[in-house]
C-alpha positions, 0 to 999 in steps of 0.5 A: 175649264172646257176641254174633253179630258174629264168627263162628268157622266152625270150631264155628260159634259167635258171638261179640261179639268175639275175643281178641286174641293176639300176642307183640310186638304183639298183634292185637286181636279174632283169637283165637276163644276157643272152638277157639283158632283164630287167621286162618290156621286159620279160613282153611285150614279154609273152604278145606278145607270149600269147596274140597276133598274132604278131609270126604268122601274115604277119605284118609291123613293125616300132621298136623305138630304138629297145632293145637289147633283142628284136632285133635280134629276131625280125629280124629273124621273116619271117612272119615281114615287119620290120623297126627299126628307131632311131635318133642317134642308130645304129640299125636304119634303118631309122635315124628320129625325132619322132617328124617328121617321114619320114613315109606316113600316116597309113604305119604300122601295129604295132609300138613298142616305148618303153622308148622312150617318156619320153626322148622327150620334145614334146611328144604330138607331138611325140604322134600325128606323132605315130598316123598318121603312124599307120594304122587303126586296127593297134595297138601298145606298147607304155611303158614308166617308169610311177609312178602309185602313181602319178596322174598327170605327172611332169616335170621340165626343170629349174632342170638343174643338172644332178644327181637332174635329175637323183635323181627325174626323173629316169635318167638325160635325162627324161625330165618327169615321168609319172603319171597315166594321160599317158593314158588319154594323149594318148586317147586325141591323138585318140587312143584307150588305153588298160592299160594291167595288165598282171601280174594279170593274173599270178600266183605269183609263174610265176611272181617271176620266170620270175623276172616280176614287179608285176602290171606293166601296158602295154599300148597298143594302137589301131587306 
């Protein structure tokens, strides 16, 4: 597994290749075998370290179950208020429903629910409790599993099976996938929606050695 191809910038370690992950196909080489981070953490964390204050700033943090790759991380971040929250991980700090959060209204700077809202039958109300505990100026990543192909997001709950489910939503507990119409949903909400492209900003030498997904989007949001 050692070598210096492909770089995790998560730990900064290197390795010959990654593993692969996945559940109906599995992606070769994608899974850095020291932090577990798959594309979307290796992005969103070259975001934050590049394009944000989110090391440097005194910051109130509210973490939907918070990923392996990030967590203890996160934790040992002085200049951090931080709080994770989740209805059953035992990570959590606070044990909530995201759909009734136990939070005063503008109570965090930042919020990071990632992989989190395709999960939940109603995201709209996920959404709006999102909105109501942020504070303003405050911003936040809100990723989810999104086919950029698909105009309009789909779900349907008459689909019962769980390898169908598997098969046309990404895993048997999505009860959606999301199309490019996310961020107009998120923008009918209140928020203000910056769709990242970060890989364009890349060189494609950086995007192969961190194993990133080429044109993935960060949804940052902003109150």
């Amino acid at each position: 597994m050692r070598g210096d191809t492909y770089v995790d910038p998560i730990d900064e370690k290197r390795f010959r290749s990654f593993l692969p992950y996945g559940y109906e196909s599995p992606r070769a080489n994608v899974l850095a075998p020291a932090t577990l981070s798959l594309e979307r953490h290796r992005l969103l964390w070259l975001y934050l370290k590049n394009e944000t204050n989110f090391f440097t700033a005194s910051l109130k943090v509210l973490h939907f179950a918070p990923e392996q790759a990030f967590y203890k991380r996160f934790r040992k971040l002085k200049n951090l208020e931080y709080t994770t929250t989740d209805l059953n991980s035992p990570l959590a700090d606070v044990q909530a429903d995201i759909c009734k959060l136990p939070f005063e209204d503008a109570s965090f700077d930042v919020i990071f629910c990632n992989h989190v809202l395709e999960h939940i039958p109603d995201d709209t109300k996920a959404m709006q409790e999102l909105y109501r505990i942020l504070r303003p100026g405050g911003w936040g990543i809100l990723q989810i599993p999104q086919d950029l192909e698909r105009e309009t997001t789909f779900e349907d709950d008459t689909i019962t099976d769980k390898k169908e489910r598997a098969k046309i939503f990404g895993q048997y507990d999505h009860v959606r996938i999301y199309g490019r119409d996310y961020f107009k949903k998120l923008r009918s909400i209140g928020f203000l929606v910056e769709e990242v492209n970060y890989t364009a900003k890349m060189t494609t030498e950086d995007i192969e050695k961190y194993r990133l997904a080429k044109g993935e989007l960060i949804p940052v949001v902003k109150k």
